[in-house]
N, C-alpha and C positions, 0 to 999 in steps of 0.2 A: 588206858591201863596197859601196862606191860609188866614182863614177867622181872619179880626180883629174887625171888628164888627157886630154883629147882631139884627135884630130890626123885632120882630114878633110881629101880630095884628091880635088879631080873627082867629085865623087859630085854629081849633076844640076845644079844652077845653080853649086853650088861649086867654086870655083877653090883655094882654098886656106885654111884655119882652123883654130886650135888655140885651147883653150879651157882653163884651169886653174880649175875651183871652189874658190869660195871657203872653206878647209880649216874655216873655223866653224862650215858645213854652211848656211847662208843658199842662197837656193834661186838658180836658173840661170836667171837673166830673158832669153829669146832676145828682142830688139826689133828691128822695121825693117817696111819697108812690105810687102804684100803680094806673092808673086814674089822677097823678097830676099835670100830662102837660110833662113829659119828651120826649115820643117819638113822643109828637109834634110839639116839637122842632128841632128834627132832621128830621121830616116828611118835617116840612115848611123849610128849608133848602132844600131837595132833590125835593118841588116842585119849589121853586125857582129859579134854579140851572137845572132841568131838564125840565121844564115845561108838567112832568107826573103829572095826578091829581090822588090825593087817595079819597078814601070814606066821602064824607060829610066836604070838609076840611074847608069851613064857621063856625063859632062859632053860637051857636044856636040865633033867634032875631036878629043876624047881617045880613047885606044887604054886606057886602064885608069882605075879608079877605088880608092883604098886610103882604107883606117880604121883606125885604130890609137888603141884605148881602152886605158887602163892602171885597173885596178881595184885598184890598191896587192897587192895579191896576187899580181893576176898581169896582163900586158901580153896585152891581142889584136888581134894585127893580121890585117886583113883584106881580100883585094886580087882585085877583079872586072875580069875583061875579059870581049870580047865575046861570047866561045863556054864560058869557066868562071869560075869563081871558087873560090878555096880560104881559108882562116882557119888562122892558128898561134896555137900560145898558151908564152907564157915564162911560168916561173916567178918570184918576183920576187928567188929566191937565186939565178938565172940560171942558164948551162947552157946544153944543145942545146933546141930546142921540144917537148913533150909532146905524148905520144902520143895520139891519139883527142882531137884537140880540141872536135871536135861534142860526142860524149857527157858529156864536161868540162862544155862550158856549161849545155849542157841539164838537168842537176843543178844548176848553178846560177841558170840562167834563170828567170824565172818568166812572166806575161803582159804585155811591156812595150808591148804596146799597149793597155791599159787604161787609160781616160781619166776619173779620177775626176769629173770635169766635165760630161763627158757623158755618166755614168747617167743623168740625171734627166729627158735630152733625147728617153732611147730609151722607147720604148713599153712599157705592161705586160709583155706578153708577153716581151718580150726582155727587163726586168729581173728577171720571175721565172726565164727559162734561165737570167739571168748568177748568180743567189740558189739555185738547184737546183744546179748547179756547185758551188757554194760548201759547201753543204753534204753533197755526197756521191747526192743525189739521183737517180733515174732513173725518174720513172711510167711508162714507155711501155709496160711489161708489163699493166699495172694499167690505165691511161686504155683501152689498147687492149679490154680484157677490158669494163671499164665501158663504153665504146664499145657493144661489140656485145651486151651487155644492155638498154642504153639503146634499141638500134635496136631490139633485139625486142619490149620492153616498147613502146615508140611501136606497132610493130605491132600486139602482142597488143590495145592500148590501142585503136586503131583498129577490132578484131575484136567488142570489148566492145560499141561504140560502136554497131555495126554489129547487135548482137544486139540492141540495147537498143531501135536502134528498130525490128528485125522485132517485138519485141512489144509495142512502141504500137501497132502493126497486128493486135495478136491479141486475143480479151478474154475474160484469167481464166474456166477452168472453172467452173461453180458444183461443191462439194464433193461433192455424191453423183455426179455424172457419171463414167459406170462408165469402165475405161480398155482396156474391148478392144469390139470393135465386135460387133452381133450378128449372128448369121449368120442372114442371109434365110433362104438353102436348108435352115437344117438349123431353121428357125422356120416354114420350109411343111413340111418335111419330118415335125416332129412334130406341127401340124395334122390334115396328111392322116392319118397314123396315127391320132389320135386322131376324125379323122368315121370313119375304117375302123370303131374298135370302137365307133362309136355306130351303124352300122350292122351289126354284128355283132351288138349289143347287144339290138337294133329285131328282128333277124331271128330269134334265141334267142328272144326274149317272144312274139313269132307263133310260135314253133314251140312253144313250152308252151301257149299258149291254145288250138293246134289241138288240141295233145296230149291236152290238158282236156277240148274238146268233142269228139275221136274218142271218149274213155272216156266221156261220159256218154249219146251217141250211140247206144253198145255197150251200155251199161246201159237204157240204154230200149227195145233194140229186144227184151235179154235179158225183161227185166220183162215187156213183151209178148208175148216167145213163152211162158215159163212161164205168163203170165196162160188165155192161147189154152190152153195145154195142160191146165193146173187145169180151166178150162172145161170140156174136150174131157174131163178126168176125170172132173168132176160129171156131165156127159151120162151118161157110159160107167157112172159107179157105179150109176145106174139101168136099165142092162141089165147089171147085171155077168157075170148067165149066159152073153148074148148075147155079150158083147162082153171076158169076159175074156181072151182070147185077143188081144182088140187091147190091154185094158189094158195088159197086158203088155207089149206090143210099146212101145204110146206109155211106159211109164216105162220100158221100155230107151232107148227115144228120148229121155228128158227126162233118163236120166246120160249121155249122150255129151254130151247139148249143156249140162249141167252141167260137164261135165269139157274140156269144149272152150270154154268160156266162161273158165270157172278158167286154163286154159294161156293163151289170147288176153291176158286182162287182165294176167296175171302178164308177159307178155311187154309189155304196151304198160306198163306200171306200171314193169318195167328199164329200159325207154329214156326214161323219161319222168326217170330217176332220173338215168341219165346227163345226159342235157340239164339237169336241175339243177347235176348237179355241174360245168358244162362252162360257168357261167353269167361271162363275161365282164366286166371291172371297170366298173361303169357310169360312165359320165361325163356331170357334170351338165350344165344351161343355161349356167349360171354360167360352170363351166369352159374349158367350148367359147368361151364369148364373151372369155373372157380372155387366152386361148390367137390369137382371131383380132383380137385388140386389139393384143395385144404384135407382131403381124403387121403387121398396121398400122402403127402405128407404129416400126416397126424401122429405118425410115430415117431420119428425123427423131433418133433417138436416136443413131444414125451418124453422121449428122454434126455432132452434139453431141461425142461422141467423139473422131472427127477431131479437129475445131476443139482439144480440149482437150491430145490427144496434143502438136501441133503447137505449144500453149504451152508445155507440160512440157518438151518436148526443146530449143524454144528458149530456155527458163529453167534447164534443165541447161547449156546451151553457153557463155549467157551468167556463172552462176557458173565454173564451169571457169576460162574466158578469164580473170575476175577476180578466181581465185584463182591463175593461172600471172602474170596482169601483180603482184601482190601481192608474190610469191616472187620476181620479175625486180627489184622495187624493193628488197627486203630484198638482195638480191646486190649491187644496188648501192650501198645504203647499204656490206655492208661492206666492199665496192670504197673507197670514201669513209674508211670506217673505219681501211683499212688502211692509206693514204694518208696522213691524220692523225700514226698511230703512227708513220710513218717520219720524216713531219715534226718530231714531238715527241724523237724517236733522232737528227734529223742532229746533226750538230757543224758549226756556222756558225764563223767565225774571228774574229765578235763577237760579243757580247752581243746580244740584242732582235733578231737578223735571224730571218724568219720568209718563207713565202708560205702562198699560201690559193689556191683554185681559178684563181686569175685575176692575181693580184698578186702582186710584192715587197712584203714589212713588215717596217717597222721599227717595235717594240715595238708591232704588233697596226695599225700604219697604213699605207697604201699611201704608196709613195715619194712621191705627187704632193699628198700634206697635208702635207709637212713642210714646215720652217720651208728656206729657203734655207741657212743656216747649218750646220741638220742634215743634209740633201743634201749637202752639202762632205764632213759629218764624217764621213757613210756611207761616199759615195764614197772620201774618203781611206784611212778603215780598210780600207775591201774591196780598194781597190788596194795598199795594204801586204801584206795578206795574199797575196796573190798573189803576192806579189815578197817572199820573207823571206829569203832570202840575198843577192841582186843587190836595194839598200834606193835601187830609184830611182822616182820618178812620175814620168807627164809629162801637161800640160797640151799639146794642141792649140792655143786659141783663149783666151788668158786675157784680153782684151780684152772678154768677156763678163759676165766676174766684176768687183763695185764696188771699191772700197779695202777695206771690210772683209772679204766675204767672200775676198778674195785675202792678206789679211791671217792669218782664220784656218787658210786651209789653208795658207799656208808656215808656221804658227804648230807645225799640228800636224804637218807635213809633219820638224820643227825638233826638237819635243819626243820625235818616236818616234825618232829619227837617221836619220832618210829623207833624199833628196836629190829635190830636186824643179827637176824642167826643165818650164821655164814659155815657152811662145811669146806674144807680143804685137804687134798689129799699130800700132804705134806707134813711130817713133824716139825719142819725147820720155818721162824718166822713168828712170829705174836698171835700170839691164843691159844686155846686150853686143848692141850693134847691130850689125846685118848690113847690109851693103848692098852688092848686084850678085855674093855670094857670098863675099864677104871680111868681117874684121871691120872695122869702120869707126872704132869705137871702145867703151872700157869706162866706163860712167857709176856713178860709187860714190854 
């Protein structure tokens, strides 16, 4: 459908204009100077058609404003005053007005404020919304989720950074540096024990050396008195008449103190035994000295220790960090990844339309390398698409555009059966002048 008649009343500077295109489908050249009624003409069109209202659209002094487009299908007329407005719509086999005329258009409607002209005007970002539209697109789940991986990776990133240089401040263990500290108290602790049984040790060997010289002490003094008493025998054997009555006595005296000599020894010879057996682990010079070395130095080796701990755990923290910032970048690769895939699934409404993280593309290029010509073509296709029932564009400001390029979008505007309303700030040239709100004239 496209429009073949139109009939504006009062709609802002307009006092009165009815407009018939031309049925060969050549495009609708609105001309006249700035202020002259042209873009409100296309204004009363998209509120007729949309039932969006714009700024003031009653003509000043008027009590109403009406529009009445006829789409060959079907007639809509549309008529605002001050506090409502309402739209009908006929059929073109006539009859009463159909029911639900909003919902009617709006099936038919499509974006008729789409200026294929001024894509190319608007910035990145907003030709990739108008291009994500187009094909069905919605990251905000996605960008959002990427988002807040991104911030934590920046974090984590930052935490890395922050270990990395606690250990330019630290320096590398050497490899034998043991990893637990040694304990002072329980390294005097085993010292002291150890001088205990070296004087244990010290006090055992005096007690067997005395042990030694009490038995050989006992044996000299024995040796002696047997001696004295052999003696006192050899006297006595030469009075043995006289004197065997003592004899006898001194060799009963010489078995007691045989046999009391026998029990003493016997007894100093068991304890002597035990004191052997009871003989304590000796500990050498050597020992001791190694024992009160590693004492010594036991702090020195502490805080070797320390120092080493302190890099291990800062070198564990910092891998960790740089294996969770690692995993936050793979999440966002396939944040990125999934992005792609939907890009490569949408369904654009032409060939070669495309975006990437930041841009609209056309066949892999951002809108703003293309040729001026291709900019038109864009623009014309993406506003066709847009409008595939109601086959209208409209230009804004065609006074922008040279003879060719205004050439080939009514060219293509021509070849798809679009109708194209083209505004120009110019009286001079072909199409329907405006001027003070009225038509002034039609230049063929």
């Amino acid at each position: 459908m496209r429009i073949v008649h139109l009939k504006v009343s009062n709609v802002k500077n307009i006092s009165a204009i009815e407009i018939t295109p031309n049925p060969d489908g050549k495009a609708v050249i609105l001309r006249g100077k700035n202020g002259a009624g042209k873009s409100a003409v296309t204004e009363a069109i998209f509120m007729a058609l949309t039932g969006k209202k714009i700024e003031q659209p009653i003509r000043n002094d008027q009590k109403k404003a009406t529009v009445e487009v006829d789409l060959g299908d079907y007639l809509v007329k549309w008529v605002c005053r001050h506090k409502s407005s309402e739209v009908q719509i006929w059929s073109k086999e006539g009859g009463p007005p159909l029911g639900s005329p909003r919902a009617l258009l709006d099936k038919l409607i499509g974006d008729l404020t789409f200026d294929p002209t001024k894509l190319m005007t608007e910035k990145p970002a907003v030709q990739r919304e108008i291009f994500m539209k187009l094909g069905g697109l919605d990251f905000a789940e996605i960008d959002k989720k990427r988002q807040e991986l991104f911030d934590q990776r920046t974090y984590v990133n930052r935490q890395v950074r922050d270990a990395e240089g606690a250990l330019k401040g630290l320096t590398p263990p050497d490899p034998d540096t043991p990893k637990e500290e040694i304990s002072i108290t329980q390294a005097m602790a085993t010292l002291n024990t150890l001088r205990n049984q070296v004087v244990q040790w010290k006090d055992w060997q005096a007690g067997c050396e005395q042990n030694t010289a009490q038995i050989a002490n006992l044996d000299m003094r024995f040796d002696t008195a047997e001696q004295g008493v052999r003696n006192q025998i050899s006297q006595t054997s030469r009075e043995i008449t006289r004197l065997e009555n003592q004899l006898a006595d001194h060799e009963s005296e010489l078995v007691r103190i045989a046999n009391k000599r026998k029990v003493e020894v016997a007894n100093l010879t068991s304890d002597a035994q035990i004191i052997v057996e009871q003989e304590p682990e000796k500990i050498t010079d050597d020992e001791l000295l190694a024992v009160e070395n590693n004492v010594a130095m036991a702090e020195d080796v502490n805080i070797k220790v320390r120092a080493a701990n302190s890099f291990r755990r800062q070198l564990t923290v910092r891998n960790e960090l740089t294996a969770h910032a690692e995993k936050l970048t793979k999440a966002i690769e396939l944040c990125d990844v999934e992005k792609q895939g939907q890009i490569a699934a949408a369904k654009f409404p032409i060939e070669g339309l495309s975006v990437d993280t930041e841009n609209a593309l056309y066949h892999d290029k951002p809108l703003s390398q293309l040729s001026k010509g291709e900019q038109i073509m864009v623009g014309a296709a993406i506003g066709m698409a847009l409008n595939p029932k109601l086959r209208i564009l409209r230009v804004e400001d065609g006074s922008l555009l040279d003879d060719d390029n205004r050439k080939l979008l009514e060219q293509l505007t021509l070849d798809n059966d679009y109708q194209l309303w083209f505004e120009c700030a110019s009286e001079e040239g072909v199409g329907i002048v405006i001027s003070d709100g009225t038509v002034k004239e039609i230049v063929e």
